[in-house]
C-alpha positions in Angstrom: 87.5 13.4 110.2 88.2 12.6 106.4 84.2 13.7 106.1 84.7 17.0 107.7 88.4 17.5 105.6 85.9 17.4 102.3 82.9 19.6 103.8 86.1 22.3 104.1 87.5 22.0 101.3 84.0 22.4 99.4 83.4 25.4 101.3 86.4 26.7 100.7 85.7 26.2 96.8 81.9 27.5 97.0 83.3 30.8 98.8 86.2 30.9 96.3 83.7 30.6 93.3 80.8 33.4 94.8 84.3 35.7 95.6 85.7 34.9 91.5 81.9 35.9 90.9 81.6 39.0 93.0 84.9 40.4 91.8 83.7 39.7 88.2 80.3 41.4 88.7 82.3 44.1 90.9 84.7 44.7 87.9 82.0 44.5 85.5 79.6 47.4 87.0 82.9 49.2 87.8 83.8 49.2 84.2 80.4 50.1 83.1 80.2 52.8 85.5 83.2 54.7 84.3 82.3 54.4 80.8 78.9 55.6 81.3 80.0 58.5 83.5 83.9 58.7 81.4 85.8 58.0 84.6 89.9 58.7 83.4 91.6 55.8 82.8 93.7 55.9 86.2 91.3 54.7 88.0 90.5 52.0 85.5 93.9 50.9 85.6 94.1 51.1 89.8 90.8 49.2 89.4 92.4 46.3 87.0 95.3 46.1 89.4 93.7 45.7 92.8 91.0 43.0 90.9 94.0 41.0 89.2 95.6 41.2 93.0 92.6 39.9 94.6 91.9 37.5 92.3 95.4 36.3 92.3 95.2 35.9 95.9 92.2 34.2 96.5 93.2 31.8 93.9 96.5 31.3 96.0 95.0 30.9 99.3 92.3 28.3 97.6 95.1 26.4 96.5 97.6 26.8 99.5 94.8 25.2 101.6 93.5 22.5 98.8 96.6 20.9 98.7 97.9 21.6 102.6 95.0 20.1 103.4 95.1 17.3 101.2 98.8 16.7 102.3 97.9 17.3 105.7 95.4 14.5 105.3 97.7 12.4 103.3 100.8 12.5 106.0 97.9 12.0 109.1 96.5 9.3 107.5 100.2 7.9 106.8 101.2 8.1 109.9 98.0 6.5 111.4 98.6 3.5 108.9 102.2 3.3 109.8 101.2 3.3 113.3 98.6 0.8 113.5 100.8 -1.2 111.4 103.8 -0.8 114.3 101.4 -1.9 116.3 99.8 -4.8 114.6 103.4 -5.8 114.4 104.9 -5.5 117.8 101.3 -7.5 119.3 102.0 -10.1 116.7 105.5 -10.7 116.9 104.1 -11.0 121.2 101.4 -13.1 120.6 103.9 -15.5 118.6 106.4 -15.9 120.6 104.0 -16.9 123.8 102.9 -19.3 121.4 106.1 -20.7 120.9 106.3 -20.3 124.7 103.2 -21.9 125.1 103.8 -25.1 122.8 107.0 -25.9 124.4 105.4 -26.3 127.7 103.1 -28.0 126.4 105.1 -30.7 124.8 106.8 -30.7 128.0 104.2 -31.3 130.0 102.8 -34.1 127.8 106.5 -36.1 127.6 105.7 -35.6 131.5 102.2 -36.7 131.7 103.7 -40.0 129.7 106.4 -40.9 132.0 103.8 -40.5 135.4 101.6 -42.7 133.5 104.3 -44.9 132.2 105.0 -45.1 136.2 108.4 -43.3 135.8 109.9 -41.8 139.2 110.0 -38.4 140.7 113.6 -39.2 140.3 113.2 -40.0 136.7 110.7 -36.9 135.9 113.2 -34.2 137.4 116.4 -35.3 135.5 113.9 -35.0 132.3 113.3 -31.6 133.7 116.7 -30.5 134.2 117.7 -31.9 130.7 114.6 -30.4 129.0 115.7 -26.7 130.4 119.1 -27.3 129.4 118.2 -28.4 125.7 115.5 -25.2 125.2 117.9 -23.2 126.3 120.5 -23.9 123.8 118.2 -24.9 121.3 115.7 -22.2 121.0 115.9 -19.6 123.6 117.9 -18.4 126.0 114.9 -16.7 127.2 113.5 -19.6 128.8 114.9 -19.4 132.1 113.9 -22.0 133.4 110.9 -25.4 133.7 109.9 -26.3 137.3 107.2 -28.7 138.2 105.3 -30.0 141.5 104.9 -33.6 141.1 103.4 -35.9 143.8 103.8 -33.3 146.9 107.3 -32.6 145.3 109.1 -29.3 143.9 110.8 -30.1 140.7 113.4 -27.6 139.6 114.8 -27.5 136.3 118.3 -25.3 136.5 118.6 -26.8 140.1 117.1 -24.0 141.9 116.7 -25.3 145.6 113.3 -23.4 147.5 113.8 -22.2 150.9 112.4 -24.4 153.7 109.1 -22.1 153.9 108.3 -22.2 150.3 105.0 -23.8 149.6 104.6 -24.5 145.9 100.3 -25.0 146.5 99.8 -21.6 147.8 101.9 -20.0 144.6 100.0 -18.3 141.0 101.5 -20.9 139.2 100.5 -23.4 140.6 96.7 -22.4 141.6 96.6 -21.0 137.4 97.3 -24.3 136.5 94.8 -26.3 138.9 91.7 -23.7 137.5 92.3 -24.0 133.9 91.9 -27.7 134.6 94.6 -29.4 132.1 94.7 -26.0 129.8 97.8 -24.1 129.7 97.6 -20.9 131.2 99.8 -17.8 131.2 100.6 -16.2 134.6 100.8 -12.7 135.4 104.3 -11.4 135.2 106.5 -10.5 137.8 109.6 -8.9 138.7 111.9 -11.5 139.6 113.7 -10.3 142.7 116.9 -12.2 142.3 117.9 -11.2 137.9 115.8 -7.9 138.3 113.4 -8.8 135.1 110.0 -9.0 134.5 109.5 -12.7 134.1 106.4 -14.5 132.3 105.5 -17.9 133.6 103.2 -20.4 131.5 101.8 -23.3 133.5 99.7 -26.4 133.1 97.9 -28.6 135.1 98.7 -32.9 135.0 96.2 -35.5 136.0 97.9 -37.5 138.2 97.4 -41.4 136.8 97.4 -42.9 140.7 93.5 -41.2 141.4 91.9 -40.7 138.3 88.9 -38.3 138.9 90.4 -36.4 141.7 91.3 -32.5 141.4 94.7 -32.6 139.4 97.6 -31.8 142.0 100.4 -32.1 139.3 101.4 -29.1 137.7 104.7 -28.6 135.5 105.2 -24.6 134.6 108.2 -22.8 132.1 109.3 -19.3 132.9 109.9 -16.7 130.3 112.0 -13.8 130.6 110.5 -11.0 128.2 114.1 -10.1 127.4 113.0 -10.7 123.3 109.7 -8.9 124.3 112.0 -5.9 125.3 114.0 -5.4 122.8 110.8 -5.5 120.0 109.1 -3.1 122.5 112.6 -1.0 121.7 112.9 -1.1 118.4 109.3 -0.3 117.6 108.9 3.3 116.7 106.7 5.4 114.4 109.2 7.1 111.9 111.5 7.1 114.5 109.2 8.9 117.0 106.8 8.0 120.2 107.7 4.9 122.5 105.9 1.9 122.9 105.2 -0.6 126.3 103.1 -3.6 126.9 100.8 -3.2 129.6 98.7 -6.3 131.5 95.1 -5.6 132.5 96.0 -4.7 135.7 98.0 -2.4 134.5 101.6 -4.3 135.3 104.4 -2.5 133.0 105.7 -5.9 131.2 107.8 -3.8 129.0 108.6 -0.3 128.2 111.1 1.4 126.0 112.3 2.7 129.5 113.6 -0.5 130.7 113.6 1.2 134.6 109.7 1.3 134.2 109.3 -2.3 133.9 107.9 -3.9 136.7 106.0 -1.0 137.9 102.1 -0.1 137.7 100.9 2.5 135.1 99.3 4.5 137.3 102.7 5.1 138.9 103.7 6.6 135.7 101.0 8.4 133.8 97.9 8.7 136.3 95.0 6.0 137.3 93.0 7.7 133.7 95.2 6.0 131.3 94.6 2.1 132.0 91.1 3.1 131.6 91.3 4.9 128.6 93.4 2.1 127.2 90.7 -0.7 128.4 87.9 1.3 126.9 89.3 1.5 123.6 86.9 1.0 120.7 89.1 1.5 117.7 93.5 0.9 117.2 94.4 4.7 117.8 92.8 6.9 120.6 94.0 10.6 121.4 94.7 11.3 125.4 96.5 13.5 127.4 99.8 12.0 129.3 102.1 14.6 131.2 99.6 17.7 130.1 100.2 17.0 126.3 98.1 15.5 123.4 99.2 11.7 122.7 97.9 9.8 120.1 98.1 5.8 121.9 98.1 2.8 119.2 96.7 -0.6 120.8 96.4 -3.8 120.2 95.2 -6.2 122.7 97.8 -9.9 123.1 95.7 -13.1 124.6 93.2 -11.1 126.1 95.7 -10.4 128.9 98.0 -7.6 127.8 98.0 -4.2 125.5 100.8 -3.8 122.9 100.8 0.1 123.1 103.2 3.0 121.0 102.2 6.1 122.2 103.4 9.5 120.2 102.9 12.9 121.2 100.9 14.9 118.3 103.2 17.7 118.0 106.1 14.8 117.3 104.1 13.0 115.1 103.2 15.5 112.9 106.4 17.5 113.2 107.4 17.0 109.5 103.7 17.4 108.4 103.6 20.8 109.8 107.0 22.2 108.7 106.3 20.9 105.6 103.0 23.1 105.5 104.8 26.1 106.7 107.3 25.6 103.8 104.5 25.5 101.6 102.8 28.1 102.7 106.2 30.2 103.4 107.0 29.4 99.3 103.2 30.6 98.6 103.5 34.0 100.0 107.2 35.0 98.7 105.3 33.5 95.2 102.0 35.9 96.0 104.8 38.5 96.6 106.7 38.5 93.4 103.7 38.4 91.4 102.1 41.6 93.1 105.4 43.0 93.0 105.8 42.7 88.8 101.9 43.8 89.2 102.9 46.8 90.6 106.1 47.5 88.2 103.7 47.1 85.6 100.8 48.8 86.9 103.7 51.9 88.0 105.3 51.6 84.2 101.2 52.0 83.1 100.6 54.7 85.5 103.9 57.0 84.3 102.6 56.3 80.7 99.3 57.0 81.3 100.4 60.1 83.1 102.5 61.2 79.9 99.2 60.7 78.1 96.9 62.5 80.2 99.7 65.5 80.5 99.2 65.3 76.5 95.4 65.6 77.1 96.2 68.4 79.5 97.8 70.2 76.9 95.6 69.4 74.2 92.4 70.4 76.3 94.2 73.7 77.6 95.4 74.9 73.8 91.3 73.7 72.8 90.3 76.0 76.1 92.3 78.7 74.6 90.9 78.7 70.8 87.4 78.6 72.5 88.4 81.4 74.1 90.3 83.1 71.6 86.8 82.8 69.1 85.7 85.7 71.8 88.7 88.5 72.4 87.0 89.6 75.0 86.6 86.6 77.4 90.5 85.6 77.3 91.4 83.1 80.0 87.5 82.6 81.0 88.1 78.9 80.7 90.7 78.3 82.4 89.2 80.8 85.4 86.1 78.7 85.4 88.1 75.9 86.1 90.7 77.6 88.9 87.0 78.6 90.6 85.6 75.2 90.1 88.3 73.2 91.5 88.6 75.6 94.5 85.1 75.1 95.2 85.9 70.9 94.9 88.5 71.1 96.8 86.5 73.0 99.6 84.0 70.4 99.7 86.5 67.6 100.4 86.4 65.9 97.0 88.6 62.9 96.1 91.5 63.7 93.7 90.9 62.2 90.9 87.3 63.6 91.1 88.6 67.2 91.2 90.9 66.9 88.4 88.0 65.1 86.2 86.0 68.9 87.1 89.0 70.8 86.5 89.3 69.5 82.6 85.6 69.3 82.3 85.1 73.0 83.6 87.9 73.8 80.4 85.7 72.5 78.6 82.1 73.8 79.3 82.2 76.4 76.1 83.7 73.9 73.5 80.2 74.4 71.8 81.2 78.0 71.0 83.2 76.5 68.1 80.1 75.9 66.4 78.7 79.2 66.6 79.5 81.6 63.9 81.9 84.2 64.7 80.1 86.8 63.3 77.3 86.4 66.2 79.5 85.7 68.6 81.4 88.7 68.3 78.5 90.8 67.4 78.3 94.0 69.2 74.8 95.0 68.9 72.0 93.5 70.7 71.2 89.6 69.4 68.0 88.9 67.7 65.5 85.8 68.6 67.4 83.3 66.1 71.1 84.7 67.2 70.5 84.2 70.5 69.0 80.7 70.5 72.3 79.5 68.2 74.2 81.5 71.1 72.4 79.0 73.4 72.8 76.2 71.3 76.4 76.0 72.2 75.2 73.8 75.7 73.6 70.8 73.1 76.8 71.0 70.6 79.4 71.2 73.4 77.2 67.6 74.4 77.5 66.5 71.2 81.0 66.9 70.9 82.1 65.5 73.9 79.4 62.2 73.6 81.1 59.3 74.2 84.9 60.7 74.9 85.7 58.9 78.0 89.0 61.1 78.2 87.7 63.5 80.5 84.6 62.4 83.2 81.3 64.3 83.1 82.6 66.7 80.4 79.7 66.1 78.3 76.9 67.0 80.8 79.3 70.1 82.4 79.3 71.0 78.6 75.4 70.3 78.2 74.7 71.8 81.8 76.5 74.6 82.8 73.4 77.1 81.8 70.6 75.4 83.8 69.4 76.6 86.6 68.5 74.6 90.1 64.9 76.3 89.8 64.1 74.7 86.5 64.5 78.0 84.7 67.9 77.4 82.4 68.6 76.1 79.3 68.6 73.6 77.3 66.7 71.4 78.9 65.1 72.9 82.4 66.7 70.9 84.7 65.5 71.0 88.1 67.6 70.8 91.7 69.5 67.7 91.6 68.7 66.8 88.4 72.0 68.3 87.8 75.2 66.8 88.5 77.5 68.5 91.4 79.8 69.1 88.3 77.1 71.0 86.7 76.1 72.9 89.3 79.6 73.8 90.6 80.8 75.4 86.9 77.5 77.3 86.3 78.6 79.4 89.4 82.0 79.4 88.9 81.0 80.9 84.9 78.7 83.3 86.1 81.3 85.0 89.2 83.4 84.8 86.4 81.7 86.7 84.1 80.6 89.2 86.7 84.8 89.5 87.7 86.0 89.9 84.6 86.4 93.5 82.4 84.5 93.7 79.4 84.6 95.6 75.8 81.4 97.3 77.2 82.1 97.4 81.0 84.4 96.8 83.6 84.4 94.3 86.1 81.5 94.5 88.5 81.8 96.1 92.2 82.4 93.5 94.8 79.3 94.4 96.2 77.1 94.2 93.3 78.6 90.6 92.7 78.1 89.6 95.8 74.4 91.0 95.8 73.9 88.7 92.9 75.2 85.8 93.8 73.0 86.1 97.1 69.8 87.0 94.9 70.1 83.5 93.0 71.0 82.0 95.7 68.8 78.6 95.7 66.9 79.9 92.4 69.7 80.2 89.6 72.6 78.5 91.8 73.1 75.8 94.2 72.6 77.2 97.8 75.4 74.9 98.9 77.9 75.8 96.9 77.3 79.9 96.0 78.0 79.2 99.8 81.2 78.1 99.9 82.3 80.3 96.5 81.0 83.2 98.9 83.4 82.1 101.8 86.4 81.4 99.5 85.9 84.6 98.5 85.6 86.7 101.7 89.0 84.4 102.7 90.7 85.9 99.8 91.2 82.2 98.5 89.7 83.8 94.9 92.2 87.0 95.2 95.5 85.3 93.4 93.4 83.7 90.6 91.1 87.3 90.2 94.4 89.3 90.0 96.9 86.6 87.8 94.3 85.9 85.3 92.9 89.4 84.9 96.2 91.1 84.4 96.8 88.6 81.0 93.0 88.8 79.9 93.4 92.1 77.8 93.3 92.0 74.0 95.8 94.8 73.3 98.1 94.9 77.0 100.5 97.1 75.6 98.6 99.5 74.4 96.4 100.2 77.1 99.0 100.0 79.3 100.8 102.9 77.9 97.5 104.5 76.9 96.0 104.5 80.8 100.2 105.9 81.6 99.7 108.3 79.4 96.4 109.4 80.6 97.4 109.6 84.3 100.1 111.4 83.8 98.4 114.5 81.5 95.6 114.3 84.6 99.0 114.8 87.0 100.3 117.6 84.4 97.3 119.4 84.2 97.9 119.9 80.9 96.6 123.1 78.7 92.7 122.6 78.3 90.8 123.0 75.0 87.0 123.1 74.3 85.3 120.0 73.5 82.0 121.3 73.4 81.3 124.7 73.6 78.3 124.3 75.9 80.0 122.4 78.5 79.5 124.2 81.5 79.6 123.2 85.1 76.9 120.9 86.8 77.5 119.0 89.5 80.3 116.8 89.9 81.4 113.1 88.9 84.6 111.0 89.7 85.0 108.5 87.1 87.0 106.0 86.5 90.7 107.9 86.8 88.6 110.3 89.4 88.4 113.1 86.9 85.6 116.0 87.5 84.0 117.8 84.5 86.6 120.8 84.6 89.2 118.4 83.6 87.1 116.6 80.9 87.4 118.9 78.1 91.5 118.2 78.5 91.8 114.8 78.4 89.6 114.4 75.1 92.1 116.8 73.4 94.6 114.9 75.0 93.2 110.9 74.5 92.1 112.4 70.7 96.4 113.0 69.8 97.1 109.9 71.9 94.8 107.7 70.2 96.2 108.9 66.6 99.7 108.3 68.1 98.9 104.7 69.1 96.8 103.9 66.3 94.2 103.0 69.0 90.2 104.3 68.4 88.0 105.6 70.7 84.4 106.9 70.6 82.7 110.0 72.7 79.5 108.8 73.6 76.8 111.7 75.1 74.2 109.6 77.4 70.6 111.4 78.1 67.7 110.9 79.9 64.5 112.2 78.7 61.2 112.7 80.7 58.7 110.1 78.6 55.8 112.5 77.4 52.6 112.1 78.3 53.7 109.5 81.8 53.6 110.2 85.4 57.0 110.5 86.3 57.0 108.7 89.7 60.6 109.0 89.7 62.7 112.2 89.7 65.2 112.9 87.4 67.8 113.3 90.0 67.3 109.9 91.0 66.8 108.6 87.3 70.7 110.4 87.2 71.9 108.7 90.2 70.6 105.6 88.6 72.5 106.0 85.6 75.6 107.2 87.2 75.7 103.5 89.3 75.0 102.1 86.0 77.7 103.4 83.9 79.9 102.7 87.3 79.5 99.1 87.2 79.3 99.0 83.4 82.9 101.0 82.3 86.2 99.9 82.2 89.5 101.2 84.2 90.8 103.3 80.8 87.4 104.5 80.0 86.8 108.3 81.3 83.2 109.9 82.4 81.5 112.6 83.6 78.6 114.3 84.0 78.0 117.0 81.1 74.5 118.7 82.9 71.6 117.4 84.8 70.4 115.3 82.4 73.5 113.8 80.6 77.0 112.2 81.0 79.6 112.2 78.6 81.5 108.7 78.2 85.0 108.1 76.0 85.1 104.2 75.6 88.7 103.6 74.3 89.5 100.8 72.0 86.1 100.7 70.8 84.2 101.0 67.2 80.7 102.0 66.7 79.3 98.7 67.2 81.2 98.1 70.4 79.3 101.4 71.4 76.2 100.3 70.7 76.9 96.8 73.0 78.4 98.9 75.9 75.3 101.0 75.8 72.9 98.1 76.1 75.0 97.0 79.0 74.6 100.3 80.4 71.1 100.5 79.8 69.8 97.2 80.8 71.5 97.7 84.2 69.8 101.3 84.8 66.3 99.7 84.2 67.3 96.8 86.5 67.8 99.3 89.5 65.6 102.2 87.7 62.6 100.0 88.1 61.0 102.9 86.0 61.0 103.5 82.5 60.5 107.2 83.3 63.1 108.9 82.2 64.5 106.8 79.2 67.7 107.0 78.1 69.4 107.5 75.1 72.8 108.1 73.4 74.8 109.6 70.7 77.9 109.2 69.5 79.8 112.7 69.1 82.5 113.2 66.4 83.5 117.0 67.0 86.5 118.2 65.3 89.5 118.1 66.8 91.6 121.8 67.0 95.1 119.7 67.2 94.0 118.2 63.5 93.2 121.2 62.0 
């Protein structure tokens, strides 16, 4: 038992050591995972307080069942040692006082064996008797009941005890004990004595009788023991108070029990015909059986080869204390493990509302960065903070964790921080980019990287930053990625940048149609953007799930909101008015008709102009007259009419102006365009727009086109 104890407790401090080690190496790779991908600091700290928890319990338990087992095996091994030592006790204090017992009888017998030989009487022999049992008893116990003797054919009785005319001393244990051990005193079985009630011990010896020397000895003197003293040690023997103890013959004869009514009866009667086997077969002081269908630990020690000493102790009494004691210990372990977890968690809750202070901080500090990005371009205001609306939508769509979706949402803030280091003066250029602009432009993916190397603040803001421009068939920029080569971050901003920049109103354009967004988003489906998720920015969209972020942001995105807000009024309401019309041009004559942006047809033109001209000089707010035309290329095959090189345009220009700018078409060939707001270079940018979406649907480079920018005086100046 003590070997399997040990074998537990070092397997209990092997596992503890490989879980210490795992939680370590767990803690380790966790900690070098976040760095390396710049996991926020929340789930750092929820990491340090569920390791510090763990740890802190399996160091508990390890030690709650180190030492309740070593106490356990302390307190059972006490209570063995106490028991066997109850129990070498009570067999000893037995064995003694037989031998006391015995000794008397024997120096009895021998005072007796004198006399005969000394040819004393019968006469003479009995009174020694009677005085002999008087003397013992007052001299050394009043135990011994009694000495009795059958000398030459004659019953001897001690305290005067007369036998009934049947009684035949020959044919009695005593007296047939005595004549086998030949001349050795013997101890008889007990008995119940029918006349005092007690179980009485009687020790007898055989004496050669002097008359025939040689012949079988027919003189036997005996002493009778009443195992009153026996009793009360089998009483008063306990095991800390607990169990009961008996003595038990070999036939199984109850000598003495702590139950005094048992005495005199067979153990069998008591506890089943199993137990005086099990007690026989004993090979070692303590045994475990089952008396009365419990567990009972029995403690024996054998007397003269003719009796058991035996305590017996149930196991849930004898190890009572041991076990309250262990819940106590374990009870005091748990409200321990308790507390601690509980100033853990204050501690990890006091972190937590810091830490949320702080990253609130970083909230604001990333969102006023957003802003200056955005504020280096006038005319992508709130694109950043759109990106990431659209990003986390798409996040959330897809089931992503929490903390996961607000690492995109500051990360997709983030994708232009590059922009800062590219000069203004190409950002904001106008006019169409050369070679070397273009690749700075582009450069703004590598220095957003750079910047954010390293800052741990925000997760995967660096690649989002470096990655936000490649494309999932290899084609982007900077570095070609391929498919998953790109992170789910990545992957989910570059779409939500591009619907964004689609949705959104431009200097040289308005927002695109619905359906021309929606063709493009299908067209790159699986070659520029992630199949997966233009899928679900697709369904987001058709559920109006996009609609509140499209509207809020877009109504705050304009440069000059004022402005064109009383501008466009004022425009809608001349229209209404129908006010007086003046010439623009005096060729302007009717060809066709357009509805442009406020619905206004080419009778209607020549008004507004004269109208926009006094309103912009009002405002303070410039505008150009642009005159669009398509030419037939000389000397080419025109396998494209003109009126479908017009239609062409006119889509163009549709998807290309904004809500206050005015068109129409000024003959077959030509539209006139009033872009308000706008200086000669923003001209020349709108038109490229304009232009590089007719040859997208054109297909042809037929009919050209070309512009100029009219400056006719105005009659309301002159």
């Amino acid at each position: 038992m003590e070997s399997n104890r040990n074998i537990l407790v070092l397997l209990c401090v092997f596992a503890l050591i490989l879980l210490i080690l795992g939680l370590v190496y767990w803690l380790i790779r966790r900690r070098m995972t976040a760095r390396n991908e710049g996991k926020n600091t929340r789930k750092a700290r929820r990491m340090n307080l569920i390791f510090t928890l763990v740890a802190t319990l399996a160091l508990m338990v390890f030690a709650v069942i180190y030492n309740n087992l070593t106490f356990y095996d302390a307190s059972v091994t006490g209570a063995y040692e106490d028991g066997e030592e109850a129990i070498k006790t009570m067999a000893t204090e037995f064995e003694n006082y037989l031998a006391v017992a015995s000794t008397t009888l024997r120096v009895t017998a021998d005072s007796v064996d004198l006399m005969k030989a000394a040819g004393r009487s019968v006469d003479e022999i009995e009174q020694y008797i009677v005085a002999q049992t008087k003397r013992q008893a007052e001299q050394f116990d009043e135990n011994y009941t009694g000495i009795y003797a059958y000398m030459d054919g004659r019953y001897l009785d001690g305290v005067g005890w007369v036998p009934p005319a049947d009684y035949e001393p020959t044919t009695r244990e005593w007296y047939k004990s005595a004549v086998e051990a030949g001349g050795e005193a013997v101890i008889v079985s007990p008995y119940l004595d029918a006349q005092t009630g007690a179980v009485v011990i009687t020790i007898t010896r055989g004496i050669a009788d002097a008359a025939a020397p040689g012949e079988p000895i027919r003189n036997v003197i005996a002493l009778d023991v009443a195992v009153s003293h026996i009793q009360k040690v089998t009483k008063d023997i306990r095991i800390a108070e607990k169990g009961y103890a008996m003595v038990v013959n070999t036939d199984g004869f109850l000598v003495a029990h702590q139950d005094e009514t048992l005495n005199g009866k067979y153990i069998w009667e008591v506890y089943g015909p199993e137990l005086l086997d099990s007690i026989r077969d004993a090979e070692s002081s303590r045994i475990t059986v089952r008396m009365n269908g419990e567990k009972v630990t029995l403690f024996i020690a054998p007397v003269l080869d003719q009796w058991y000493a035996v305590i017996a102790v149930r196991n849930a009494e004898l190890l009572e204390e041991t076990r309250s004691q262990l819940a106590v210990n374990i009870t005091v372990s748990l409200i321990t493990f308790c507390l601690i977890s509980l100033f853990y968690f204050i501690g990890y809750k006091n972190e937590q509302i810091a830490g949320k202070k702080v990253e609130e901080m970083n909230l604001q500090v990333i969102t006023a960065l957003a802003s200056a990005i955005d504020a280096k371009d006038p005319y992508t205001r709130g694109h950043s903070t759109r990106v990431s609306r659209y990003s986390v939508l798409i996040a959330e769509a897809l089931g992503w964790d929490r903390l996961r979706i607000e690492d995109l949402r500051f990360a997709a803030l983030l994708h232009d921080i590059g922009k800062i280091g590219v000069p203004d003066s190409i950002l904001n250029k106008p006019g169409r980019l050369t070679d070397v602009e273009f690749s700075i432009i582009k450069s703004h993916t590598t220095m957003g990287g750079e910047i954010l190397r390293g800052r741990t603040v925000v997760a995967c803001a660096e690649d989002v930053a470096m990655s936000h421009h490649e494309r999932v068939d290899g084609k982007g920029y900077p570095r070609g990625l391929r498919g998953e080569e790109m992170t789910d971050e990545a992957r989910i901003v570059s779409i939500a940048d591009a619907f964004d920049a689609m949705s959104s109103s431009r200097v040289y354009r308005k927002a695109c149609s619905r359906d021309y967004i929606l063709g493009q988003l299908t067209e790159g489906r699986g070659k520029q953007f992630d199949a997966e998720y233009v899928d679900v920015l697709i369904r987001l969209w058709n559920e109006g799930r996009l609609d509140e972020t499209l509207k809020h942001f877009h109504e705050n995105e304009r440069a000059d909101p004022g402005i064109e807000a009383s501008f466009h009024e004022a425009v809608e309401r001349f229209v209404a008015e129908n006010a007086p019309p003046e010439t623009l041009v005096e060729n302007i004559r009717k060809a066709g008709t357009y509805k442009g942006a406020l619905n206004v047809d080419y009778s209607q033109f020549s008004r507004l102009y004269d109208f926009i001209a006094n309103l912009a000089k009002r405002f303070n707010h410039p505008f150009k007259l642009v005159l669009i035309t398509l030419e037939a290329k000389a000397g080419t095959e025109t396998p494209v009419s003109l009126e479908n090189a017009m239609f062409y345009m006119d889509r163009a220009i549709r998807i290309s102006i904004r809500d206050v700018d005015i068109v129409t078409q000024y003959n077959r060939q030509q539209f006139l365009v009033i872009l308000l707001g706008t200086e000669s270079d923003g001209v020349k940018t709108a038109m490229a727009r304009i232009f590089m979406s007719y040859f997208r649907m054109n297909g042809s480079n037929a009919f050209p086109p070309s512009y100029t920018i009219l400056e006719p005086e105005n009659p309301n100046e002159a």
